[in-house]
Residue, then its C-alpha position, 0 to 999 in steps of 0.5 A: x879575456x881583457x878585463x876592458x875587451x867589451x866587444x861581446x857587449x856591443x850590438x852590430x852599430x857599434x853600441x851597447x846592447x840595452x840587454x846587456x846593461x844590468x845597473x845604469x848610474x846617472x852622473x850628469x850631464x856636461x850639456x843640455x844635450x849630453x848624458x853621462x852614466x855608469x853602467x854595469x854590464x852583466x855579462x862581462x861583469x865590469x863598469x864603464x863609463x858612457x857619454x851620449x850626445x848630439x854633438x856627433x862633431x865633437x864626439x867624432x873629434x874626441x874619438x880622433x884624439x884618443x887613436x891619434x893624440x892621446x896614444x903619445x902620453x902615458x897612461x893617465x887618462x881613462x881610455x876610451x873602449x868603444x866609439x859609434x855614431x849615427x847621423x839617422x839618430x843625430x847621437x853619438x856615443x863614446x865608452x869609457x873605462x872607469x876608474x872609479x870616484x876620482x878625488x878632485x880636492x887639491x893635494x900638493x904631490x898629485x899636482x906636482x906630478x900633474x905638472x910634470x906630464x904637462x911639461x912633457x905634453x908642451x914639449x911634444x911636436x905638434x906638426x903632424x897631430x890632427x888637432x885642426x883650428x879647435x879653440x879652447x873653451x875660453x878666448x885666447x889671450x889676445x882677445x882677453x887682453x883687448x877685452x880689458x883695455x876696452x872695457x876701461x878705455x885707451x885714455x882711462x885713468x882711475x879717479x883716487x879710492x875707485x875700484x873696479x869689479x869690486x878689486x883697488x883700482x891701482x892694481x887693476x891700473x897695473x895690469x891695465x898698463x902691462x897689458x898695453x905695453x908687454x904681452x907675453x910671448x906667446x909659444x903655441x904648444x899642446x894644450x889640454x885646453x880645460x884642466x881646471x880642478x874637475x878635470x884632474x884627480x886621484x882614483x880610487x887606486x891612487x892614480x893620477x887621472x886626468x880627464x876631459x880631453x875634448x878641448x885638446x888644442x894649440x895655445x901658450x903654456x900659460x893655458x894649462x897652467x891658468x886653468x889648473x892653478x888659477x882658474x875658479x872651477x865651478x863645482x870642485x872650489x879650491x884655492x891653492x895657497x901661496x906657497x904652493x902656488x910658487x912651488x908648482x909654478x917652480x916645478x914647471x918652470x925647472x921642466x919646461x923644454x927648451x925655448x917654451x917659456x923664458x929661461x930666467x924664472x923672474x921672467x917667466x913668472x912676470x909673463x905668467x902672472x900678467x896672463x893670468x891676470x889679464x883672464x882673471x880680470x875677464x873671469x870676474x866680468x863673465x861672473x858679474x855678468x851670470x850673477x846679474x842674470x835673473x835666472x841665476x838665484x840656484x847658483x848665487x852662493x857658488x858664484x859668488x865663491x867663484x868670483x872671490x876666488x877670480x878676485x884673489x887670482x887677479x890680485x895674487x898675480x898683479x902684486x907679483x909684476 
């Protein structure tokens, strides 16, 4: 029998049976209304992952990748054994193999081979996948570029020793000019959509594993690359120092297809940097704005990490123009 062959465990709507779980782990939950547990299923002896939600769109939209998109990419993300919903109970559930604890600290040869699927991935046509108009979690880079010029003002020129969330004026007056004068060229490609560091990770047998793929959208490659090498990640805190910071962003620029990103790496870096500068700067405002929640004080220390690690982005890539 196929050690993820789970069928005998499942009831007549597609579910699994209530009697058939021996141990269920709770791990969390993504939302307010979704459950995610581990559970082992005595009688086939093996552990799954299940997520249950109310969100029987999103669910629906998730199990659509898994048969029409994911089934394109290598073996890298844990599959999904078994889909059901039901409007009569407004909940749908997905079964996922699991690959054990996933090691979500940074380790440089894991990403360097994380950059290599994701060259691959950008490269993939995306014509006939059925991705429909989803957007990534977070506004496009358009909308985050006309965000900062509002925020400052189409005339606005930084009075001398201003500073501005916290950050030297003059580097934000960089990125505030280039934003006006030089987007980048935009290349819409398959983009994960939210590879920020606890979406990635090494298994339990040393494996790649890259997870959360309900955000699976169209947008410019400096998507996935902000998220993975640039974006603050909330519960898993990383910051990938310079140098290997350079030597990924090389590493992806050498295997980029043909016509994604500029063909000379000067450029190509100045393209990337300005973007990420430009969601840095948007970053740090959504930050500022949870950290004068009032509500906020049991996550005051990791935001107050999150944002020195958005200032440090922001910075990094505007002294790089």
């Amino acid at each position: 029998m196929n050690e993820w062959n789970i069928r005998p465990a499942l009831a007549a709507d597609g579910t699994i049976r209530e009697d058939a779980i021996a141990q269920r782990i709770p791990l969390g939950g993504e939302t307010g209304d979704t459950v995610v547990e581990r559970l082992v299923l005595q009688e086939l002896d093996i552990v799954v992952i299940r997520k249950t939600t109310a969100n029987i769109a999103l669910a629906a939209r998730e199990a659509a990748l898994y048969a029409d998109v994911l089934q394109q990419l290598p073996a890298i993300y844990p599959r999904l054994l078994a889909y059901a919903s039901s409007e009569e109970q407004d909940a749908a559930s997905l079964v996922y193999e699991d690959v054990g604890v996933i090691d979500h600290s940074f380790d440089e040869q894991l990403a360097v081979e994380l950059i290599g699927h994701m060259a691959r991935w950008h490269a993939m046509p995306t014509a006939d996948l059925p991705l429909g108009g989803e957007r990534g979690p977070r506004p496009d880079y358009e909308e985050l570029a006309a965000e900062l010029i509002m925020t400052l003002g189409w005339s606005w020129w930084p009075a001398e020793g201003e500073n501005v969330l916290g950050i030297d004026a003059a580097l934000v007056k960089r990125v505030y000019d280039r934003a006006k004068q030089q987007p980048p060229v935009i290349k819409y490609v398959l983009s994960h959509g939210d590879l920020h560091a606890g979406s990635y990770g090494r298994s339990a047998a040393g494996n790649l594993v890259v997870a959360n793929w309900v955000h699976v959208h169209r947008n410019s490659p400096y998507w996935d690359l902000y998220h993975m090498l640039d974006l603050p990640s909330g519960t898993v805190l990383q910051q990938i120092d310079d140098a290997a910071w350079e030597r990924l962003l090389t590493a992806y620029w050498q295997q980029a297809g043909e016509g994604i990103i500029p063909a000379e790496q000067a450029a190509f870096l100045r393209e990337y940097c300005l973007f990420a500068a430009v969601f840095s700067f948007w970053v740090l405002q959504e930050l500022e704005r949870q950290l004068a929640a009032e509500e906020v004080e049991g996550r005051r220390e990791q935001l107050l990490q999150e944002r020195g690690q958005a200032a440090a982005s922001f910075q990094r890539c505007a002294e790089r123009f």
